[in-house]
C-alpha positions in Angstrom: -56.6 66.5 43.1 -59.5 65.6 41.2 -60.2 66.3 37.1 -62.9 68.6 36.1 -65.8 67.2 33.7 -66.9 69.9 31.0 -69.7 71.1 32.9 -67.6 72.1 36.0 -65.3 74.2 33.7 -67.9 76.1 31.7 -69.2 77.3 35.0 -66.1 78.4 36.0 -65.6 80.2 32.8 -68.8 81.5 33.6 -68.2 83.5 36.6 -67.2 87.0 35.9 -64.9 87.7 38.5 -61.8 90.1 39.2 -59.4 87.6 40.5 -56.1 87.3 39.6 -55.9 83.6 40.1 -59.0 82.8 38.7 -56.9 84.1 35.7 -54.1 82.3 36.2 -56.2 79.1 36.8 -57.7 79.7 33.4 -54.2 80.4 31.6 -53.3 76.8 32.9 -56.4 74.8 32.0 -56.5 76.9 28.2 -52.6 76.6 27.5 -51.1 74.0 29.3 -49.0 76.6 31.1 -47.5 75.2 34.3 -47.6 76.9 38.0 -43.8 78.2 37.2 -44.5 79.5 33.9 -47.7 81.3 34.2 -45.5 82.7 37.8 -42.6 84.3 35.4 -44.6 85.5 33.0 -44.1 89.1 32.1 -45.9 91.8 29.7 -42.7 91.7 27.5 -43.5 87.9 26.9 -46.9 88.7 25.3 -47.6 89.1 21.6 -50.6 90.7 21.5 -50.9 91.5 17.8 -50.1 87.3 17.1 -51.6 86.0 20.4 -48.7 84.5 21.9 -46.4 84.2 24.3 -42.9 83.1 24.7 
């Protein structure tokens, strides 16, 4: 698996695209979020009002 240099992630940011594993891809590279995490994540863990999640 390779890294990503800054231009390869602003295009990917770019795309607007439906996909829900574009969006999951994007959770992970913004948060930090692990493949297990981001899988048991559920509406209850989201704070919209404060932006978080547990």
């Amino acid at each position: 698996m390779g890294t990503f240099r800054c231009c390869s992630f602003s295009s990917i940011t770019n795309i607007e695209v439906k996909n829900t594993i574009l969006h999951a891809f994007l959770l992970a590279i913004t948060t930090g979020m692990r493949q297990g995490e981001i899988l048991a994540l559920r509406w209850k863990d989201i704070n919209f009002e404060s932006k978080t999640s547990r």
